[in-house]
CHARMM internal coordinates of N, CA and C (Angstrom, degrees):
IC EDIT
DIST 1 N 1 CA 1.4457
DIST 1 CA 1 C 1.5151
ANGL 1 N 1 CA 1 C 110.08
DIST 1 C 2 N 1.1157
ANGL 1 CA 1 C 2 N 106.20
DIHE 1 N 1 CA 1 C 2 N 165.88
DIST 2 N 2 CA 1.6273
ANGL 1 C 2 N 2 CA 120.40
DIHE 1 CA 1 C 2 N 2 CA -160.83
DIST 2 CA 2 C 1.4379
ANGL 2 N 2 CA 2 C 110.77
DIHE 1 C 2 N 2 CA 2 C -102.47
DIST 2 C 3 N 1.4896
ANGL 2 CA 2 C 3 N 145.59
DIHE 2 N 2 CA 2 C 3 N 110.93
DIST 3 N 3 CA 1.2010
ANGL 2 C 3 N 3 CA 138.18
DIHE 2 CA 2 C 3 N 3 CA -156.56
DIST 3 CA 3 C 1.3284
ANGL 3 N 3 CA 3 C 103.84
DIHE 2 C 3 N 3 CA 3 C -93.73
DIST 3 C 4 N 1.5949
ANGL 3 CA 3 C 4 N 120.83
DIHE 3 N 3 CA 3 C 4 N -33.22
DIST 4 N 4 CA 1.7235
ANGL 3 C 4 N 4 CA 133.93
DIHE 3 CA 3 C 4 N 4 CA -120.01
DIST 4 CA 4 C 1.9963
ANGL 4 N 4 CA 4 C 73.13
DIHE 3 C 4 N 4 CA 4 C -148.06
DIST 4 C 5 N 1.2113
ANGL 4 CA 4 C 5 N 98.86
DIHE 4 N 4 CA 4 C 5 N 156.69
DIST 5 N 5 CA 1.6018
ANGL 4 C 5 N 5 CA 109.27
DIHE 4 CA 4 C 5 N 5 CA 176.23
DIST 5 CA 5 C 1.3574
ANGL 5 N 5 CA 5 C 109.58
DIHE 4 C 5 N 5 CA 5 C -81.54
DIST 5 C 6 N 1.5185
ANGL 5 CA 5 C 6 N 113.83
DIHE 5 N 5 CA 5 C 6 N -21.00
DIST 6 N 6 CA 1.1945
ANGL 5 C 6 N 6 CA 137.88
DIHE 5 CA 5 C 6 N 6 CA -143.92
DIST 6 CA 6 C 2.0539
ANGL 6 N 6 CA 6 C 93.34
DIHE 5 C 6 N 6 CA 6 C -83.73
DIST 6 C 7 N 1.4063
ANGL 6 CA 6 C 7 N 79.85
DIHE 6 N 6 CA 6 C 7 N -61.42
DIST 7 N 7 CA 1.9851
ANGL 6 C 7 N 7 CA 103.26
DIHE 6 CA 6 C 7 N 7 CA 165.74
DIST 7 CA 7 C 1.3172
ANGL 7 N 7 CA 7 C 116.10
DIHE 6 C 7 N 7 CA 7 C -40.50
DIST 7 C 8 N 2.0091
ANGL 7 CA 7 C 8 N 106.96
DIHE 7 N 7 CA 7 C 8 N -48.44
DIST 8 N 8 CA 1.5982
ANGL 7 C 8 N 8 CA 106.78
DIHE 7 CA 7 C 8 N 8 CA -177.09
DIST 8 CA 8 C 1.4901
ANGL 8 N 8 CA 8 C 107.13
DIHE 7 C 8 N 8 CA 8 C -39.51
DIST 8 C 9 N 1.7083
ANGL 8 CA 8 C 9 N 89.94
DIHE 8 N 8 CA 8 C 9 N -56.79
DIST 9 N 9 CA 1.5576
ANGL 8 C 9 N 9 CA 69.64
DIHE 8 CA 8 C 9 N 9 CA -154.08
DIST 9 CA 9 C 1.3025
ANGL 9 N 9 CA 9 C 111.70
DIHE 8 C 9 N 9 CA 9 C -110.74
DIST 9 C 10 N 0.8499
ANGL 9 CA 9 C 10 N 128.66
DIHE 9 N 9 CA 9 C 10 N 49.35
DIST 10 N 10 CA 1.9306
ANGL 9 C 10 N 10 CA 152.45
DIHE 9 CA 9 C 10 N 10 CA 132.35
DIST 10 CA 10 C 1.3919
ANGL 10 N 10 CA 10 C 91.50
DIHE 9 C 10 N 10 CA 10 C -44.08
DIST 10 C 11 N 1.8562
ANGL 10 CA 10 C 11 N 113.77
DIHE 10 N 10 CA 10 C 11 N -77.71
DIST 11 N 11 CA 1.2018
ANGL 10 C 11 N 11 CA 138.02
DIHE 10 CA 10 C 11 N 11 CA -136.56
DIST 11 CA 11 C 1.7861
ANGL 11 N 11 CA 11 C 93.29
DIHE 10 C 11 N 11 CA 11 C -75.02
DIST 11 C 12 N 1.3643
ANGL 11 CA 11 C 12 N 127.15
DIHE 11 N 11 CA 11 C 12 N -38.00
DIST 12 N 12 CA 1.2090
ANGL 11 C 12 N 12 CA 145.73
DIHE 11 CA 11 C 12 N 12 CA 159.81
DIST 12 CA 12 C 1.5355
ANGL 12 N 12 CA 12 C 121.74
DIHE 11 C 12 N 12 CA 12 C -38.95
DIST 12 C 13 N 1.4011
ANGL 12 CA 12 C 13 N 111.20
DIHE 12 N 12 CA 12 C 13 N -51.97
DIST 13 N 13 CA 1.2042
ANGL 12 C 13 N 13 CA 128.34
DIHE 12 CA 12 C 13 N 13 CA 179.46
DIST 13 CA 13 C 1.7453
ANGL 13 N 13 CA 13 C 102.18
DIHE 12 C 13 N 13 CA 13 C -82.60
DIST 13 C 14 N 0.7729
ANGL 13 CA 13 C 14 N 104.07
DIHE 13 N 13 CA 13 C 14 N -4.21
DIST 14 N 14 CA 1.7325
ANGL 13 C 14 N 14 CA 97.95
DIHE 13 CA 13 C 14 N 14 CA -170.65
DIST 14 CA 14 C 1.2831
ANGL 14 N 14 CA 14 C 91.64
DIHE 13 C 14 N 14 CA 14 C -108.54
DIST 14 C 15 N 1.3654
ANGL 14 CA 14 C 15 N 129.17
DIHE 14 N 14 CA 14 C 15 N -64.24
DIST 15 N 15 CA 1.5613
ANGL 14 C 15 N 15 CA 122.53
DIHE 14 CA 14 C 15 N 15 CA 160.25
DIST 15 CA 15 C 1.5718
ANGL 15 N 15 CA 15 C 124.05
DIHE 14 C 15 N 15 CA 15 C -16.64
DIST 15 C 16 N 1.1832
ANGL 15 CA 15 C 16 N 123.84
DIHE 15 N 15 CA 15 C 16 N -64.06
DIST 16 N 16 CA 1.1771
ANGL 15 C 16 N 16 CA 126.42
DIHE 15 CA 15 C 16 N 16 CA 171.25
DIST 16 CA 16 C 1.7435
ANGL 16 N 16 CA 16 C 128.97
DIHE 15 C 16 N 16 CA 16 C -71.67
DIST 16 C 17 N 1.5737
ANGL 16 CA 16 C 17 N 109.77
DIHE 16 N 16 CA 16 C 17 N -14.69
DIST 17 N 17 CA 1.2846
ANGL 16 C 17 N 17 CA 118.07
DIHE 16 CA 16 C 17 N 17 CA 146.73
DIST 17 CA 17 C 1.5318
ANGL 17 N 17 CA 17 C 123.70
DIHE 16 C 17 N 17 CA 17 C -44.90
DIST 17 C 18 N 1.3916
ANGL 17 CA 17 C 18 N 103.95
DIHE 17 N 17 CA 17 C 18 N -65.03
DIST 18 N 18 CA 1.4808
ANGL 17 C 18 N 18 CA 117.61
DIHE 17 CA 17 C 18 N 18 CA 175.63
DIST 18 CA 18 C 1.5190
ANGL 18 N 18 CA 18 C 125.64
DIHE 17 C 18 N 18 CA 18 C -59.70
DIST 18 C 19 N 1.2547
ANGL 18 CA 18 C 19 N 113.25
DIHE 18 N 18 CA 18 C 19 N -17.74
DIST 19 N 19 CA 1.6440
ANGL 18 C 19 N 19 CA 125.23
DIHE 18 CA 18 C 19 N 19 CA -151.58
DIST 19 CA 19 C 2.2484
ANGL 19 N 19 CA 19 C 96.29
DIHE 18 C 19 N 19 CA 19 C -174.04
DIST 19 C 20 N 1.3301
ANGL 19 CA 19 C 20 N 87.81
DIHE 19 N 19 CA 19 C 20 N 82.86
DIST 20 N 20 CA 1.8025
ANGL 19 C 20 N 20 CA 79.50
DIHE 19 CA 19 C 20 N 20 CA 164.12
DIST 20 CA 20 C 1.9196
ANGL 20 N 20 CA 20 C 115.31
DIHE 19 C 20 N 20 CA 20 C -61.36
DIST 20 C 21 N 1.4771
ANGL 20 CA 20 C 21 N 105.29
DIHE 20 N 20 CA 20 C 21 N -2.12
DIST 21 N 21 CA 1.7950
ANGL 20 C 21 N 21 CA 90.68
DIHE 20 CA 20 C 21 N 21 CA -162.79
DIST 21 CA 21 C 1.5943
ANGL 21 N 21 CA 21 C 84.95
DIHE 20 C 21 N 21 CA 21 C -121.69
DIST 21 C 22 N 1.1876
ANGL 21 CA 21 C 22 N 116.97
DIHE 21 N 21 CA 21 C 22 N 16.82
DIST 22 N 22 CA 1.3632
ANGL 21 C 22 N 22 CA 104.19
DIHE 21 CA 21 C 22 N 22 CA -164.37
DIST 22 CA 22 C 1.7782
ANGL 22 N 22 CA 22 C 95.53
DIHE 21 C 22 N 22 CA 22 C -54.28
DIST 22 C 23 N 1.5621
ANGL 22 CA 22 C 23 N 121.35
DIHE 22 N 22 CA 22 C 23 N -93.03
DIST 23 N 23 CA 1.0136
ANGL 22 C 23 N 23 CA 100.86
DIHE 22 CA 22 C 23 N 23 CA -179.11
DIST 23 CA 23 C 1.5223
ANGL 23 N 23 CA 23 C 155.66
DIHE 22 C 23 N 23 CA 23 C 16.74
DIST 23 C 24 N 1.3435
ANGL 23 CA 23 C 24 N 102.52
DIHE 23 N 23 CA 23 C 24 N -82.27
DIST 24 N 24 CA 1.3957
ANGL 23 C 24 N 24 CA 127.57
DIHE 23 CA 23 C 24 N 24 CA 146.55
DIST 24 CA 24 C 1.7647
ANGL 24 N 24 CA 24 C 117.00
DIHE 23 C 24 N 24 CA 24 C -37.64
DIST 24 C 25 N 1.1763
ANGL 24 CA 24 C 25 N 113.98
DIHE 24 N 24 CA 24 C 25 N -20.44
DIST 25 N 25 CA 1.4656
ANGL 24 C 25 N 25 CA 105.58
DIHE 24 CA 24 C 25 N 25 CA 179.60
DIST 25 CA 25 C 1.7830
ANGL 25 N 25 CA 25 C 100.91
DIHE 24 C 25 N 25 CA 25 C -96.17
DIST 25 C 26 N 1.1653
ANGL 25 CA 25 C 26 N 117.02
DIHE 25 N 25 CA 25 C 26 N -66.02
DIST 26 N 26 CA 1.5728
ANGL 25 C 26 N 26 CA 111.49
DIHE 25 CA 25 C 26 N 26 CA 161.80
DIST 26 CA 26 C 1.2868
ANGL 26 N 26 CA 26 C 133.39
DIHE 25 C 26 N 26 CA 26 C -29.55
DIST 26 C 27 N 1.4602
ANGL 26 CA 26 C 27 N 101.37
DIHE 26 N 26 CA 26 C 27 N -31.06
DIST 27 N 27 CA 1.6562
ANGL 26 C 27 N 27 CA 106.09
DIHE 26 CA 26 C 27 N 27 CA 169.79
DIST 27 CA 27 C 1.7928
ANGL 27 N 27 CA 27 C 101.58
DIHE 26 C 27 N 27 CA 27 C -71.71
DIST 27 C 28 N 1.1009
ANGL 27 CA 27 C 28 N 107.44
DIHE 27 N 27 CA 27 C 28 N -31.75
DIST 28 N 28 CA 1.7139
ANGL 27 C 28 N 28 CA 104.83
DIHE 27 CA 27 C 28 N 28 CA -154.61
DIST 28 CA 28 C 1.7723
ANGL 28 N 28 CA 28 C 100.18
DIHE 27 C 28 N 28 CA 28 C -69.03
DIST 28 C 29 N 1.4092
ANGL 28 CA 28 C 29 N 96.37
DIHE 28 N 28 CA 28 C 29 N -45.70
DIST 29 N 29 CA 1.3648
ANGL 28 C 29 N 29 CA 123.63
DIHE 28 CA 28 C 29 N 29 CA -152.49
DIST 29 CA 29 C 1.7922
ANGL 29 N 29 CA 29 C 97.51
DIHE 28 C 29 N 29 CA 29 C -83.57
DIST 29 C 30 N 1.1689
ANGL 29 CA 29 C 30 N 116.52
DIHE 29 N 29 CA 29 C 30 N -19.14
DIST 30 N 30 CA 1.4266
ANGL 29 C 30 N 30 CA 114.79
DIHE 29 CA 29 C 30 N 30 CA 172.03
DIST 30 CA 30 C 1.7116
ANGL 30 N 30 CA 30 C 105.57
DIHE 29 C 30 N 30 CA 30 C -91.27
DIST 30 C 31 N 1.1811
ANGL 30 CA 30 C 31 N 107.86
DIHE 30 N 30 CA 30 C 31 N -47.55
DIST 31 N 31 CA 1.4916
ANGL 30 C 31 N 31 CA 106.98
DIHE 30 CA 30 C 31 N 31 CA 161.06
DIST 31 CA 31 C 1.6761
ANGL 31 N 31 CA 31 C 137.64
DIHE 30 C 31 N 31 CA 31 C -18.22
DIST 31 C 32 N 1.6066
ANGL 31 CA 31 C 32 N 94.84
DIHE 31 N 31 CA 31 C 32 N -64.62
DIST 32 N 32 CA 1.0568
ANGL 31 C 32 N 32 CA 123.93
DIHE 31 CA 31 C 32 N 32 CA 175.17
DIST 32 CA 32 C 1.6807
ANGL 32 N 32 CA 32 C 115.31
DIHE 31 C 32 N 32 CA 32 C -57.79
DIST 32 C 33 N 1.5325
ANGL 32 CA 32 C 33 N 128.84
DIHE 32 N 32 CA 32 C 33 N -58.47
DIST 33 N 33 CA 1.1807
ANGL 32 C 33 N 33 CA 136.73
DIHE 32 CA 32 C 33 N 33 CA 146.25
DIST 33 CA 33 C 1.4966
ANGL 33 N 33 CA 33 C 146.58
DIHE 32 C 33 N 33 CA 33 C 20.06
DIST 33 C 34 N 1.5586
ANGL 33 CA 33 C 34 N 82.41
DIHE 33 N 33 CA 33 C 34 N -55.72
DIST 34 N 34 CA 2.0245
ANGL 33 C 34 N 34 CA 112.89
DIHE 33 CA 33 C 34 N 34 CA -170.57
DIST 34 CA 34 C 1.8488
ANGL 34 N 34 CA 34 C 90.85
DIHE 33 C 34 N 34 CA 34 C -71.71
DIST 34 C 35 N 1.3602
ANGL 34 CA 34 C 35 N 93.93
DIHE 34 N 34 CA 34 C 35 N 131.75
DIST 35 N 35 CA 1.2991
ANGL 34 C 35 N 35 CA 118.16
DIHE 34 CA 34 C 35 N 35 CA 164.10
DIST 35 CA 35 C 1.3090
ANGL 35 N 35 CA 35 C 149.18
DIHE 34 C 35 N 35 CA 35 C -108.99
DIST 35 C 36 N 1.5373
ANGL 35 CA 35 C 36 N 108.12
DIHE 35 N 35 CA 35 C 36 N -18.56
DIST 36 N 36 CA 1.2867
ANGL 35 C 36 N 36 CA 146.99
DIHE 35 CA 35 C 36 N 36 CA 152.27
DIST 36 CA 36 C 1.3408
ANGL 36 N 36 CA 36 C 119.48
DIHE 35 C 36 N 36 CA 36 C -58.19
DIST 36 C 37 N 1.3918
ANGL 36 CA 36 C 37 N 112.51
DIHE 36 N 36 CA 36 C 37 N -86.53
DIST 37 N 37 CA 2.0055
ANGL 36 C 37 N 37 CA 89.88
DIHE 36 CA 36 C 37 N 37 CA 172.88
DIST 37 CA 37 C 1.7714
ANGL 37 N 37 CA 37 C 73.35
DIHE 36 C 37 N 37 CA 37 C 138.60
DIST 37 C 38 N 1.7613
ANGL 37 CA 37 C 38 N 115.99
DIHE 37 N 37 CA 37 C 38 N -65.23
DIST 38 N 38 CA 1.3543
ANGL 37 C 38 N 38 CA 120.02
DIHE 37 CA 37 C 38 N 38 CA 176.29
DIST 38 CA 38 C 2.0953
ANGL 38 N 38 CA 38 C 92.40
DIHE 37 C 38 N 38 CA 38 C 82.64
DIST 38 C 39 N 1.5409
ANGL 38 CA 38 C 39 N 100.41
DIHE 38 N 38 CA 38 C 39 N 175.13
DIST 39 N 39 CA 1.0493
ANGL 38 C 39 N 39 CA 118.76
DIHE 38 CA 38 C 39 N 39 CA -146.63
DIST 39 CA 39 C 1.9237
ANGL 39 N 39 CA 39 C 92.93
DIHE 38 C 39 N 39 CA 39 C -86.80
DIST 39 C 40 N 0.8391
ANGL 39 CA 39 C 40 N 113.95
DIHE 39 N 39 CA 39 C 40 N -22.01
DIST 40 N 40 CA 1.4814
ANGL 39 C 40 N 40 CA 123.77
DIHE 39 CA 39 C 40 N 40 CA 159.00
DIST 40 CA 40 C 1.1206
ANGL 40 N 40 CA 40 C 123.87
DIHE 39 C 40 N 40 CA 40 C -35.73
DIST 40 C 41 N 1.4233
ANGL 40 CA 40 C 41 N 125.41
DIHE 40 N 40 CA 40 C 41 N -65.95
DIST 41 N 41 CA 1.2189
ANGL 40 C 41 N 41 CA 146.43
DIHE 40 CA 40 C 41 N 41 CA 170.68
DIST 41 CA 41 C 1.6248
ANGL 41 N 41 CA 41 C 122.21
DIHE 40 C 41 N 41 CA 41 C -55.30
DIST 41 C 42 N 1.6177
ANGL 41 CA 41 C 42 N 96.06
DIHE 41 N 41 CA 41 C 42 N -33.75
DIST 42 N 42 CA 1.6764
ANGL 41 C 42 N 42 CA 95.13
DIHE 41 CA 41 C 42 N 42 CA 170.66
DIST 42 CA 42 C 1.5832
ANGL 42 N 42 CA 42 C 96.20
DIHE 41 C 42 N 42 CA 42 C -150.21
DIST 42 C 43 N 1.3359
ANGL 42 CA 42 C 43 N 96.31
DIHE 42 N 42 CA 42 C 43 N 113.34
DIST 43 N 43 CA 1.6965
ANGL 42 C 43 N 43 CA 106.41
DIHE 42 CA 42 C 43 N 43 CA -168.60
DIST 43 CA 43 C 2.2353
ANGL 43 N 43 CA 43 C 89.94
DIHE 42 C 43 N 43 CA 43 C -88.65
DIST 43 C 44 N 0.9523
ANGL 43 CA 43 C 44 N 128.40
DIHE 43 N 43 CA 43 C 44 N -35.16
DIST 44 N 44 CA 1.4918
ANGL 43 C 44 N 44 CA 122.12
DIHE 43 CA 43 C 44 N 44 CA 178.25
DIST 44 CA 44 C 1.8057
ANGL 44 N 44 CA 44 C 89.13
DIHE 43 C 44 N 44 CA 44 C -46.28
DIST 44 C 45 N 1.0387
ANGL 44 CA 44 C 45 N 113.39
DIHE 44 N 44 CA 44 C 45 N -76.47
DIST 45 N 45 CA 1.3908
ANGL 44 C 45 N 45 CA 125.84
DIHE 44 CA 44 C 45 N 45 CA -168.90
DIST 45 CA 45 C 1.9334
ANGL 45 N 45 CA 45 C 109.81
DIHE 44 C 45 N 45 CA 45 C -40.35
DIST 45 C 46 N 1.2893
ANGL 45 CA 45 C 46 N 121.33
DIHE 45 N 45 CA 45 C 46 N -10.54
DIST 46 N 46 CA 0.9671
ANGL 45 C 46 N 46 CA 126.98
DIHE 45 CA 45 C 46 N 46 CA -174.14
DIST 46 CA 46 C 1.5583
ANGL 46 N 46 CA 46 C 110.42
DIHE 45 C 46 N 46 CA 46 C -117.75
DIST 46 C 47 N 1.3225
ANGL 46 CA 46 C 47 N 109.74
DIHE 46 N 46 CA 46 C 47 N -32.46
DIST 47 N 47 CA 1.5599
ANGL 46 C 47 N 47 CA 106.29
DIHE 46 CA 46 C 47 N 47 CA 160.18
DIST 47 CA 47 C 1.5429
ANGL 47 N 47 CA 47 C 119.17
DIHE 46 C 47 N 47 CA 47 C -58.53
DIST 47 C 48 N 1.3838
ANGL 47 CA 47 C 48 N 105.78
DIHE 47 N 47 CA 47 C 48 N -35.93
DIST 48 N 48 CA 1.6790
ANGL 47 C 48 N 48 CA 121.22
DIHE 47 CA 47 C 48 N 48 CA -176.73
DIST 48 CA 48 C 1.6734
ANGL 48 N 48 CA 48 C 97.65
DIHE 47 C 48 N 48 CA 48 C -58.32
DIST 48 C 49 N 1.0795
ANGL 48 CA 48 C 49 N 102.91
DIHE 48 N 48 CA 48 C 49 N -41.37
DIST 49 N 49 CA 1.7545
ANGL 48 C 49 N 49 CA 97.63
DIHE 48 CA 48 C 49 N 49 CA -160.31
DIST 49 CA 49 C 1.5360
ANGL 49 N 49 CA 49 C 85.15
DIHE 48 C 49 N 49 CA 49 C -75.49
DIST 49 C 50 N 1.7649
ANGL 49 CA 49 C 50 N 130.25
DIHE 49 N 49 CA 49 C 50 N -71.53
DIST 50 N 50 CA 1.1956
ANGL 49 C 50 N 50 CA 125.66
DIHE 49 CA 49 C 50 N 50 CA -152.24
DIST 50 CA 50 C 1.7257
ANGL 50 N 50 CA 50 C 92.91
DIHE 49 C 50 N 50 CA 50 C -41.48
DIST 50 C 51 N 1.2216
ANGL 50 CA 50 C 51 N 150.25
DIHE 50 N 50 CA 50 C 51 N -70.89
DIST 51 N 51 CA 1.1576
ANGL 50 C 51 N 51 CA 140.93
DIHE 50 CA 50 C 51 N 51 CA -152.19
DIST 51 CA 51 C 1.3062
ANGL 51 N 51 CA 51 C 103.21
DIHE 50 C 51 N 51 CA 51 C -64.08
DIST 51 C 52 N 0.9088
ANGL 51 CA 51 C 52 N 161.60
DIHE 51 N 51 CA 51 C 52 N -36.19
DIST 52 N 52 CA 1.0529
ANGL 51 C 52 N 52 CA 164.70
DIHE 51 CA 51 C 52 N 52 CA -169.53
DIST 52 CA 52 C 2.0006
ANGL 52 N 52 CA 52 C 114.13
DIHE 51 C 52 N 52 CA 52 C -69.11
DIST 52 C 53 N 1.3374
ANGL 52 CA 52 C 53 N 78.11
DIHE 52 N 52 CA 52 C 53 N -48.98
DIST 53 N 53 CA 2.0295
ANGL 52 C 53 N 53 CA 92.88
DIHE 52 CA 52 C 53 N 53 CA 154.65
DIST 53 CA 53 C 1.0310
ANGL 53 N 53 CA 53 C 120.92
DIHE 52 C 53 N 53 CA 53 C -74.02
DIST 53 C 54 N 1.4806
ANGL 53 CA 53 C 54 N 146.94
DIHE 53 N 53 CA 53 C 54 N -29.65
DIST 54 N 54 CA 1.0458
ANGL 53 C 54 N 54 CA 177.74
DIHE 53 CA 53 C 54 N 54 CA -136.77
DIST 54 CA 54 C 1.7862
ANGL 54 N 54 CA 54 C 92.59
DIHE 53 C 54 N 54 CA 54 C -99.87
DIST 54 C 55 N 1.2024
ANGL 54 CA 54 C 55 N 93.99
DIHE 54 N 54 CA 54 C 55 N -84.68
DIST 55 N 55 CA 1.8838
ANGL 54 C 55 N 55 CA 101.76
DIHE 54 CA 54 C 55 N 55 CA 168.99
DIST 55 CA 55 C 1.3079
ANGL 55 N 55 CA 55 C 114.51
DIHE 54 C 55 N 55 CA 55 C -43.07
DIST 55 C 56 N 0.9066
ANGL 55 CA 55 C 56 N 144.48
DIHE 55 N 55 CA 55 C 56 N -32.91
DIST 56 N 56 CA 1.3828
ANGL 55 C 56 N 56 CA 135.83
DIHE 55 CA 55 C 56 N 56 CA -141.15
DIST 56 CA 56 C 1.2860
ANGL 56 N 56 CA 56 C 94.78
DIHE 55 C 56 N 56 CA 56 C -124.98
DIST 56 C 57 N 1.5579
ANGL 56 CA 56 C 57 N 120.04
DIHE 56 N 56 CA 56 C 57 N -21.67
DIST 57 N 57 CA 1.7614
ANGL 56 C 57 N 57 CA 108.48
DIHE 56 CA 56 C 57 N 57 CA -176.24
DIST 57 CA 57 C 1.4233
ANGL 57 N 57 CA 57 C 107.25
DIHE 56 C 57 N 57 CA 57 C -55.06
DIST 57 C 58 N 1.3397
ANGL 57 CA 57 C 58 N 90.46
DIHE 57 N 57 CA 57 C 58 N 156.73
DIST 58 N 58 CA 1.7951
ANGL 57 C 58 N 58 CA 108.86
DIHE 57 CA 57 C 58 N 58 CA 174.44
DIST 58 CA 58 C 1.6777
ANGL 58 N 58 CA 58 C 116.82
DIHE 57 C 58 N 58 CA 58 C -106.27
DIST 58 C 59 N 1.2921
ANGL 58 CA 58 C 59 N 93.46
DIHE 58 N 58 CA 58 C 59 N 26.13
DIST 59 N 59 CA 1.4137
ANGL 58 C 59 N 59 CA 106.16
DIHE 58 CA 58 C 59 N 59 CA -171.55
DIST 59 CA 59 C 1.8077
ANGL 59 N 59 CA 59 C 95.30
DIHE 58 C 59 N 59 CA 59 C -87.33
DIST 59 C 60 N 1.5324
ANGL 59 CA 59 C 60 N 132.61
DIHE 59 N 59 CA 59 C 60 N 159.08
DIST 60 N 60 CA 0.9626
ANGL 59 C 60 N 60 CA 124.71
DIHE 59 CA 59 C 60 N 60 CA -162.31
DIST 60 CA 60 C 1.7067
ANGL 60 N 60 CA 60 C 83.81
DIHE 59 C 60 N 60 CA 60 C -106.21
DIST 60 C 61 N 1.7655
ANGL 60 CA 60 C 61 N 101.95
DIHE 60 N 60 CA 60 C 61 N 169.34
DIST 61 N 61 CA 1.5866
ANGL 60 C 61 N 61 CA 99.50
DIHE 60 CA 60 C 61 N 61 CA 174.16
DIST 61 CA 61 C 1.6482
ANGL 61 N 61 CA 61 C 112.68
DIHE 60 C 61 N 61 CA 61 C -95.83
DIST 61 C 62 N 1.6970
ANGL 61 CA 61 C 62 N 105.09
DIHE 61 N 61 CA 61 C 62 N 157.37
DIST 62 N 62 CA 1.2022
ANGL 61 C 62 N 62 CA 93.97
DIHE 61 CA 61 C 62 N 62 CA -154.14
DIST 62 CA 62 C 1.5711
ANGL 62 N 62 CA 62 C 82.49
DIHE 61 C 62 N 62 CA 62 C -118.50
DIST 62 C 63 N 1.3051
ANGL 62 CA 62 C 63 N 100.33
DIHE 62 N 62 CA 62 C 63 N 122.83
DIST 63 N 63 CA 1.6680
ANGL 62 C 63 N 63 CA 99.74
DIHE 62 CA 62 C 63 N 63 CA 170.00
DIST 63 CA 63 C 1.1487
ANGL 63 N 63 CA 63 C 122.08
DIHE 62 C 63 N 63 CA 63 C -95.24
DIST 63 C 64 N 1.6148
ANGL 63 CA 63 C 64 N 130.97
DIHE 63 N 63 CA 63 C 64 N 142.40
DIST 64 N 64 CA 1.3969
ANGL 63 C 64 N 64 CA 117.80
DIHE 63 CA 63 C 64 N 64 CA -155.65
DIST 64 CA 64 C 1.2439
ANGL 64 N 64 CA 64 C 100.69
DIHE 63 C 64 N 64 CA 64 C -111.91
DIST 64 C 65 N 1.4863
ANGL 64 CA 64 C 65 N 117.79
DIHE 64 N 64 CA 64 C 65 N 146.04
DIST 65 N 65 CA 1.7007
ANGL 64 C 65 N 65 CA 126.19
DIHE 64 CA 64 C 65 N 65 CA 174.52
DIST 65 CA 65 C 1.3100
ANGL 65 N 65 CA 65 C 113.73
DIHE 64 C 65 N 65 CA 65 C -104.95
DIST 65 C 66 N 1.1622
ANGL 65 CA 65 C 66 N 89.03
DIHE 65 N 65 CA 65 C 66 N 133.99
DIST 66 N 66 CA 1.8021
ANGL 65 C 66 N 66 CA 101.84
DIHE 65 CA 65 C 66 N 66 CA -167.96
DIST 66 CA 66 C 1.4792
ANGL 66 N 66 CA 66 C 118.95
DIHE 65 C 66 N 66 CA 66 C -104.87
END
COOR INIT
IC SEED 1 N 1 CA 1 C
IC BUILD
């Protein structure tokens, strides 16, 4: 691992020495991974939650002056 920015991309450049797609493969392979689906995938399912936070905030209400 890279301590110094300087290291990143040493460690960066050496990566792509070995492997021009390296990158590109970690992206794929982390991609692949997700098991959830997440709020993306079902935005109904994500409105449900925001309201649900919505209620429960402890935020005070802000009434607006016009």
């Amino acid at each position: 691992m890279a301590g110094t920015m300087i290291g990143g991309q040493k460690a960066a450049a050496k990566n792509l020495a070995r492997d021009p797609h390296f990158y590109s493969k970690i992206g794929r392979k982390g991609g692949r991974v997700g098991r959830t689906g997440g709020f993306a995938a079902n935005p109904e399912l994500a409105r449900i939650a925001g309201a649900k936070g919505g209620r429960r905030s402890r935020r005070r209400k802000v009434i607006a002056e016009v």
